[in-house]
Every structure is written in structure tokens, then in C-alpha cells.
C-alpha positions as CSV (number, residue, x, y, z in Angstrom):
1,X,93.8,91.4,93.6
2,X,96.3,92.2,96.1
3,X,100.1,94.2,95.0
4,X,102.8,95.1,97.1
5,X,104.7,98.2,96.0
6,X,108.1,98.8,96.0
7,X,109.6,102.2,96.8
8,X,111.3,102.9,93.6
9,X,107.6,103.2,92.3
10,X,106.7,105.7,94.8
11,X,110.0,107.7,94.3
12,X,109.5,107.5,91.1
13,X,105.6,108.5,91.1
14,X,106.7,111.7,92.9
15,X,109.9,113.1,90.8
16,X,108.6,114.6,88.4
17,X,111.8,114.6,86.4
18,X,112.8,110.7,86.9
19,X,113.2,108.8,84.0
20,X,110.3,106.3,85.3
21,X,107.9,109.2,86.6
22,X,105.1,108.5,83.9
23,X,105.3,104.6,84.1
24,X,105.0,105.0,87.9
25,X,102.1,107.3,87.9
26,X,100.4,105.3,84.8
27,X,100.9,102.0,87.0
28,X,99.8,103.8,90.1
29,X,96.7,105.0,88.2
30,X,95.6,101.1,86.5
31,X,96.1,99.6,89.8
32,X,93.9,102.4,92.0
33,X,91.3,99.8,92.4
34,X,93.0,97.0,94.1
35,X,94.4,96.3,97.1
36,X,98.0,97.8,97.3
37,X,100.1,97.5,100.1
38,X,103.2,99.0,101.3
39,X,106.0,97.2,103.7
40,X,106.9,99.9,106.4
41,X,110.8,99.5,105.8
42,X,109.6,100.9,102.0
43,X,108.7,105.0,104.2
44,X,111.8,104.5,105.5
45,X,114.0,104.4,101.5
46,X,110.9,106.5,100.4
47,X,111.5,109.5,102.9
48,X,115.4,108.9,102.3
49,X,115.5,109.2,98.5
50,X,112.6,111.8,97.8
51,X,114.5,114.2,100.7
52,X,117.7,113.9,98.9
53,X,116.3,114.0,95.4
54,X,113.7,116.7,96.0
55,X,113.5,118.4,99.6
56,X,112.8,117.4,103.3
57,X,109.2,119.3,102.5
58,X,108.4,117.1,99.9
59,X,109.6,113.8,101.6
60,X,107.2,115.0,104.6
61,X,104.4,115.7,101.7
62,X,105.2,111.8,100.5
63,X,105.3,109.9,103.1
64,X,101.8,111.2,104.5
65,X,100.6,111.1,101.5
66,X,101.3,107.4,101.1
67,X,100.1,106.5,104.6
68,X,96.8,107.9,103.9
69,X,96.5,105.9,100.1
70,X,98.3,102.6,100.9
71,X,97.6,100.2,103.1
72,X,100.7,99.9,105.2
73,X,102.1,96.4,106.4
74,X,104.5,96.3,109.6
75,X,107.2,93.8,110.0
76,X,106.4,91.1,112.1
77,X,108.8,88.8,113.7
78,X,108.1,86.0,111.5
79,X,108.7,88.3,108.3
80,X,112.2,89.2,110.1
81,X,113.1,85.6,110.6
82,X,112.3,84.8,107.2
83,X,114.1,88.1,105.8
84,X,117.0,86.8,107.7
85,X,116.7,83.5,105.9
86,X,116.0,85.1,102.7
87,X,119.5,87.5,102.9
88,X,121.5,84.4,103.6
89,X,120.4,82.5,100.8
90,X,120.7,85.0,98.2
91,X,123.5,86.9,99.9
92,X,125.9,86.5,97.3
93,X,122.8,88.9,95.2
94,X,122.9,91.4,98.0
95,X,119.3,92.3,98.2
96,X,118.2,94.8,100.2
97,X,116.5,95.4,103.6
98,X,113.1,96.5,101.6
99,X,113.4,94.1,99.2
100,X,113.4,91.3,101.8
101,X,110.6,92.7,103.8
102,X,108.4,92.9,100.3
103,X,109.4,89.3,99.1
104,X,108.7,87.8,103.1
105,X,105.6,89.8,103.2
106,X,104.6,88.9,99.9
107,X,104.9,84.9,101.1
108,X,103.3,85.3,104.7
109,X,100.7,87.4,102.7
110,X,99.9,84.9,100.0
111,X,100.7,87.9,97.3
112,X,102.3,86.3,94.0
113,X,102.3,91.0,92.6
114,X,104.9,93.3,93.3
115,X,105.2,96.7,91.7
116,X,108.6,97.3,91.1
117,X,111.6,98.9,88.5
118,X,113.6,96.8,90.2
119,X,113.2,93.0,88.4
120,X,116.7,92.0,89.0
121,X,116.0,90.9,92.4
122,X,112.9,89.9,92.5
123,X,113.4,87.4,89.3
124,X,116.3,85.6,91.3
125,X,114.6,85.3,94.5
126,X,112.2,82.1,94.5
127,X,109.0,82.5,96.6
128,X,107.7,79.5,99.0
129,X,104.0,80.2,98.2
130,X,104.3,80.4,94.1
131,X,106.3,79.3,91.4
132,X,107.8,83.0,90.8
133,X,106.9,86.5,91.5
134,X,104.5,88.8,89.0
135,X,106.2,91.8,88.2
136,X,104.2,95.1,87.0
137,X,105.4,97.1,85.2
């Protein structure tokens, strides 16, 4: 099966002293066989947070690390529109820019998995292609 991942996952895969590290890495570890796939604007938070929580070395060491293991999915105009549509439905929720890009990917995709910490926003947000959204962990 098919996952997209979210970047607290990843952040939290590679700080070693954040309170998730060992739920990321497990989760990371049971899904090594699938397909997992990572929406560009997740580098983008990913480089961000592990720079300012570790170093500018280590977000370098990250974000090539996860361009050679994930599959990475660019934003394509249709996934903008339908971000667009999504903010302004849910904008009273504030979601943010990488959360949109995962739950319009995950719809243009036909993925009903998402990897995330972050359930809050992906429980409210009701997909076109399923009744609801699988969250792991």
C-alpha cells in the first residue's frame, strides 16, 4: 500500500532527543516496505525545523537523505487549486501549507494513509476520495 508522510515524522525520526523520536523511527521501520511518499512543500518544514532544532549540517544530511529513500511528489496545479479550496473551507482550523499539499495529494493520489503526529488536522478535514483519512501512528 501507498503512505504519504508528514514532516513531523521525519523531524521527529531524526532528533534524537524528541519526545516522538522512537515512534517515528519504529513507524518508519514497519512501513520500509511500502510505497511512501513525500509532498515537496514537506523538505521545505523538514529543512526549516531540523536546522533550527539540530544544525544547518544535519538539515543538509536530512533532506538528502530523504530524497534518496522517499519517493517525492511535486505540487501540481491541480493540487494548488484544490489546496486553495481546501484552506478556505477549513480556514477557521488554520491548516497548514504542508498539510494541504498532503491531504490534496492524498485525494489526486487515491491515498486514504498519512503518517502523521499531527491528527488534529487531518481528522477534521474530510477527503473527496474516502470516507476519512487512516492515520499511523
Amino acid at each position: 500500500m501507498t503512505i504519504l508522510i508528514d514532516t513531523n515524522i521525519l523531524v521527529a525520526a531524526v532528533t534524537p532527543n524528541d519526545v516522538h523520536h522512537r515512534e517515528a523511527t519504529q513507524v518508519l521501520a514497519a512501513l520500509r516496505n511500502e510505497e511512501q511518499i513525500v509532498s515537496a512543500p514537506v523538505l521545505s518544514e523538514l529543512f526549516y525545523f531540523v536546522s533550527k532544532e539540530l544544525s544547518y549540517r544535519r538539515a543538509i544530511i536530512s533532506f538528502t537523505r530523504v530524497r534518496m529513500s522517499f519517493q517525492i511528489e511535486a505540487l501540481s496545479l491541480p493540487d494548488m487549486e484544490r489546496m486553495e479550496q481546501i484552506m478556505k473551507q477549513y480556514e477557521s482550523a488554520e491548516f497548514d501549507f504542508a498539510d494541504t499539499a498532503i491531504m490534496a495529494q492524498a485525494e489526486r493520489l487515491n491515498i486514504t494513509r498519512i503518517a502523521t503526529f499531527d491528527h488534529r488536522d487531518f481528522e477534521i478535514f474530510r477527503p473527496t476520495h474516502c470516507e476519512y483519512l487512516e492515520l499511523l501512528p
